[in-house]
N, C-alpha and C positions, 0 to 999 in steps of 0.2 A: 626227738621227732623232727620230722623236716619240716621249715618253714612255707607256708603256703605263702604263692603268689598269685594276689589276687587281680579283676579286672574289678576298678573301682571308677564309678563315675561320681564327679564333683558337677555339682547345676550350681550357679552362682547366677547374678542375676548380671553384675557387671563384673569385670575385672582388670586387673590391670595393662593399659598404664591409666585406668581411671584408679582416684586416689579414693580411701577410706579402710577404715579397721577391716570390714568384711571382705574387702580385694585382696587386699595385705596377708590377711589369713589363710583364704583361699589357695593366694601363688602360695605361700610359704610350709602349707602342710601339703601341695601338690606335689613341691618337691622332692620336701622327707620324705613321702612314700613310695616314690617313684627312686630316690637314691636306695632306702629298704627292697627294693627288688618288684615292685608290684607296679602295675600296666593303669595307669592315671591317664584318663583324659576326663577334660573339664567341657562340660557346656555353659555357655553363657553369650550375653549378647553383644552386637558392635557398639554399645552406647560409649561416646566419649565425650567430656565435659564439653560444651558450648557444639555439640554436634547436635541434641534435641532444640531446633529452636522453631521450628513449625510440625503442626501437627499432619498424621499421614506416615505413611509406609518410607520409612529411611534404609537402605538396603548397603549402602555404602557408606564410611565412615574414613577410609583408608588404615582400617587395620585387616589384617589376610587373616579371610574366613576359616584359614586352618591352618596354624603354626606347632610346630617340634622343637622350635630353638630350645627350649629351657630342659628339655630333657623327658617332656612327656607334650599329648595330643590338646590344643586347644581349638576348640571350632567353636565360633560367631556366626550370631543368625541375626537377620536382622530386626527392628523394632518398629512397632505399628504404635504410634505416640499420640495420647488426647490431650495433655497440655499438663505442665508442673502442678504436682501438688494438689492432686484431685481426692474427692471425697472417700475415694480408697486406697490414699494414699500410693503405695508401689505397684497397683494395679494401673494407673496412670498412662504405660506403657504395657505393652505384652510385647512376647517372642512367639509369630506364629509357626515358624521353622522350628520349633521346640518337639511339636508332641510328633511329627513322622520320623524324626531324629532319635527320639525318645522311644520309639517303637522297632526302630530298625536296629540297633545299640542290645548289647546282651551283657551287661555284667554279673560283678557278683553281687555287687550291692552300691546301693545308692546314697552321697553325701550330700542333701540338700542346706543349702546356707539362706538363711533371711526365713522367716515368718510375716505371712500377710504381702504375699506378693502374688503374681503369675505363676512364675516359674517354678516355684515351691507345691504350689495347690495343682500345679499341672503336672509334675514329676511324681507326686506323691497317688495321683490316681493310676496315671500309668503304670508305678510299681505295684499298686496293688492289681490291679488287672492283670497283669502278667506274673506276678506272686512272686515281685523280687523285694529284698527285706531294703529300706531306707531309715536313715538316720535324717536326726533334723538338727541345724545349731540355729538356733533365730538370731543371732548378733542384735538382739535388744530388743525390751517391748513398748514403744514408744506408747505417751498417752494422750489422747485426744480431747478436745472440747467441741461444743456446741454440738453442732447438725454433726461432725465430724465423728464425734462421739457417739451419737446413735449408731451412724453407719458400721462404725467401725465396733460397736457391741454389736449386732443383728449380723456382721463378717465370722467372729467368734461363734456364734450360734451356730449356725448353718453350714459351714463354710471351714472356720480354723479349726474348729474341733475334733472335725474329722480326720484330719490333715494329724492331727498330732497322737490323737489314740490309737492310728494305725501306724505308726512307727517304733520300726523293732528296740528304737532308743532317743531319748533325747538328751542332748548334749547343752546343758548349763555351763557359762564358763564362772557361775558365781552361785551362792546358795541365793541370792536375790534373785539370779535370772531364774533358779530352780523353782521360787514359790509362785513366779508367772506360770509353770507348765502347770503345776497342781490345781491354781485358779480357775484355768481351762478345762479341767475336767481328765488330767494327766494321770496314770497309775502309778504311784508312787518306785516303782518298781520299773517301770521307762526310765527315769531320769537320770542323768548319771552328770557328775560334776566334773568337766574338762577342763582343766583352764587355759585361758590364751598360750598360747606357743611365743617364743619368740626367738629366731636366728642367731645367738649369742657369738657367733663368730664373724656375724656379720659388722658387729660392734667391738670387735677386738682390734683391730687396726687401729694406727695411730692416725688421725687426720688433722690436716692444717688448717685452721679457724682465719687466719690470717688474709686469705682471699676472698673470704665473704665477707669479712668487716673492711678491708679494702674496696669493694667492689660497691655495697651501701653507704663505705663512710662511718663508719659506724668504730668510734673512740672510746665512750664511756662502756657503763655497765646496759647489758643486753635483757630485757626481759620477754622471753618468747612464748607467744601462743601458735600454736601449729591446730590446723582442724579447717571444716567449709565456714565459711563467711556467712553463719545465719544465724538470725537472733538464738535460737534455743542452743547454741552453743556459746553460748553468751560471753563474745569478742566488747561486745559495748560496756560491759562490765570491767575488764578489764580499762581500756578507754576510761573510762570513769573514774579508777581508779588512779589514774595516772597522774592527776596535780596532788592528789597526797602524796605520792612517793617521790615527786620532784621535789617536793619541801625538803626531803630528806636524803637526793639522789640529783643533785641539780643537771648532770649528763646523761641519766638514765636513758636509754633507746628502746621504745615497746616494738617490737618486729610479731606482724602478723604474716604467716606461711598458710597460706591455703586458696581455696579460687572461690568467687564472686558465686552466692548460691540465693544472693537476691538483695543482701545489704551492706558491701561495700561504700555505694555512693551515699547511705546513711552514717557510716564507719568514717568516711571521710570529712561530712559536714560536721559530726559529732565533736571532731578531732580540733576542728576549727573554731566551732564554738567554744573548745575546755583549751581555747592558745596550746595548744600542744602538736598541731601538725608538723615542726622540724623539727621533733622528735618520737615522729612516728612514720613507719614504713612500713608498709603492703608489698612483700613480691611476689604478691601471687602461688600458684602451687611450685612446687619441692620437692624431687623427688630422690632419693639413692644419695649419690654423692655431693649435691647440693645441700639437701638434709640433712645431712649428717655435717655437713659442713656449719649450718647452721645453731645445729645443737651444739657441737663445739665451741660456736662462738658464746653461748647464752650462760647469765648468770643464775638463772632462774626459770624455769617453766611452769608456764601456768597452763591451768585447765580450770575456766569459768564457768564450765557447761549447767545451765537448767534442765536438763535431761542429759541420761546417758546410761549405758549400759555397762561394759566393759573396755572401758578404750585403750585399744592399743597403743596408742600414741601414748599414754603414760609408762607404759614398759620400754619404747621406745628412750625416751627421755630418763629413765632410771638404767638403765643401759648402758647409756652413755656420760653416766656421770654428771647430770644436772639435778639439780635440784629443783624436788616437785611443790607446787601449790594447787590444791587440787578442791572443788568444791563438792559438800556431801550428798550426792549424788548417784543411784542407781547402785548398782556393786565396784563404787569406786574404792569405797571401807577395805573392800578384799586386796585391792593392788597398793594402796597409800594406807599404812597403819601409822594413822597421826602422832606426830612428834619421835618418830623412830625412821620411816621413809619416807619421810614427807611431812605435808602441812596440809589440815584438812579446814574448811571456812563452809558456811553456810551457805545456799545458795543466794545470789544475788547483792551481798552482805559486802557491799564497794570498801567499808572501813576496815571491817576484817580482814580482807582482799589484799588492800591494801598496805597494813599493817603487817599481815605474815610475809607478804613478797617483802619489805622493808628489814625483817627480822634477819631474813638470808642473807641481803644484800650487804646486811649492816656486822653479820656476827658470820667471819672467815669459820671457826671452827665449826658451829652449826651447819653450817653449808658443806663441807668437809664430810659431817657425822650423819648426814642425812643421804649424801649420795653414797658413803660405803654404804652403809646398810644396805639401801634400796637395790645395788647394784647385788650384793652380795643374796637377796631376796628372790631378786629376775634369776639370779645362776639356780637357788636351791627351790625354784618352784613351779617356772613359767619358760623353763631351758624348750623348742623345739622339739629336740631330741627325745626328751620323756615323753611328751605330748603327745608326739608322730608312734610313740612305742604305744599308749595307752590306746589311740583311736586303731589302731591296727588288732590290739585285742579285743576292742569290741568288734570290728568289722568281722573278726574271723568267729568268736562268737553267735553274731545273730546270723551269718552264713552256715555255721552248723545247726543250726537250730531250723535253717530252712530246707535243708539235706534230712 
């Protein structure tokens, strides 16, 4: 039977070169399907980091409102911004160039990414007003306190619920994420468990570590956290961790990769107060070849997050051959199967933290035994290529199903 080619739209809320798991995913299953023969364009906005810094209509960004470089259609709209981290969370900002774009546009089906956004709750009516089938991945379901928490149950109600009963399918990249759609009110029978893609060829090249430890200085052993700079990704933890492991590592270099998402200048006084600032560096975001250059250089990777969903960034990092420390967190169980691909610590748990990055650092074969596996785990589970094949059978599935 001949393969369909289909016209698929991606609504992302940001994308690259803004950094995070859901951008990442985004470009990188654009591309798959657009290389399998089918017509990708993505919507999404011009948000780029340290571009929201007043509130109001930002229409300019200096990225071009409609780009083909990468081999399929990107078009940016701009953002009407009420200020970080508001009581609806990703609703903070909107895209009002979204829904006449959204109306003028005819696929076959729609791949919306994020839960509890704009863009998402604004795509997902569209499709059904016009009777086109959409898919949903939420890249995580974060959890909320106080006044936050109300808001954000009375969002669920009203608002998410609907958004997710009406789609031809929902995309879990974990059976974790999968018991959040059922919580909601999800049909057992929407759900379906994807899991993270990831570029394995992008990670086959050999790269030289040598100019990044040049470039920072950086002699002893490397312990790297990659991710944004905010408490719930818990960088201070690490920090904290750091004079136990110097007991035991007296060169060790903690190297934080990621941009300022509101607690750097607390990352840095932190650092000063545990005597450890000249063995600690910030550079900031990271991106492709830098990054990679990074991971090459590191002895260790950690992941200290207080919430999380499925972060890419640890597939990243077992990819490449480092070894993970990773906290038990969200569907992190499903990518780090403790003491086989990794090391798994409690949240917040400085000693334990501490002690497992120590165990790596300290036992060459352990560290050896931990990144084959993990490596050899990414190839037989989380390869793109199966990924880009699975989401393509579902798309053509609930596209017959709309015929």
């Amino acid at each position: 039977m001949e393969k369909l080619c289909l016209r698929i739209l991606q609504v992302v809320q940001r994308f690259p070169p803004c950094d995070g798991g859901a951008e990442r995913y985004a470009r990188d299953v654009s591309g798959a399907l657009s290389r399998r023969g089918h017509k990708v364009v993505v919507f999404t906005s011009n948000w780029v980091p340290n571009h929201l810094k007043r509130k109001g209509l930002l229409s300019s960004s200096g990225l071009p409102p409609y780009d083909k470089s990468s081999g399929y259609e990107v078009r940016r709209f701009g953002v009407l911004y009420f200020g970080r981290q508001g009581a609806l969370g990703s609703y903070d900002h909107l895209i009002p160039g979204l829904v006449p774009s959204l109306l003028r546009t005819h696929p076959d089906v729609i791949h919306i990414h994020s839960y509890g956004c704009f863009h998402s709750d604004t795509a997902a009516r569209v499709a059904i007003a016009r009777r086109i089938p959409y898919v949903l991945t939420p890249h995580g379901f974060f959890q909320s306190v106080g006044f936050r928490r109300l808001v954000k149950s009375a969002y669920d109600v009203f608002v998410g619920r609907f958004t997710i009963r009406n789609a031809s399918r929902l995309f879990a990249f974990t059976p974790f994420d999968a018991q959040f759609f059922l919580k909601l009110g999800a049909d057992p029978r929407q759900v379906q468990v994807v899991p993270p893609g990831l570029d394995l060829e992008a990670y086959n090249m050999p790269v030289d570590s040598s100019e990044f430890r040049a470039q920072f200085g950086i002699s002893g052993k490397m312990i790297l956290y990659a991710g944004r700079l905010e408490a719930r990704k818990g960088p201070q933890h690490l920090l904290r961790a750091a004079p136990f492991i110097e007991r035991m590592e007296s060169e060790a270099c903690f190297v934080f990769v990621g941009r300022d998402w509101g607690c750097l200048a607390e990352l840095k006084r932190l650092s000063r107060e545990l005597k450890i600032e000249h063995h600690t560096i910030f550079t900031g975001h990271l991106q492709d070849s830098p990054f990679k250059q990074a991971l090459a250089c590191a002895d260790v990777f950690v992941l200290p997050s207080e919430v999380e969903s499925s972060p890419q960034v640890v597939l990243e990092a077992q990819a490449s051959g480092v070894p993970v420390v990773a906290t038990d967190v969200g569907g992190v169980r499903y990518l780090v199967e403790h003491e086989k691909t990794g090391l798994i610590v409690p949240p917040g748990d400085v000693v334990s933290l501490a002690e497992s990055i120590c165990r790596i650092l300290q036992n060459p074969s352990l560290s050896r035994a931990l990144s084959h596996e993990a490596r050899c785990a990414v190839e037989r589970k989380f390869a793109l290529s199966r990924v880009a094949h699975e989401l393509e059978m579902t798309y053509e599935e609930v596209c017959a199903v709309r015929r």
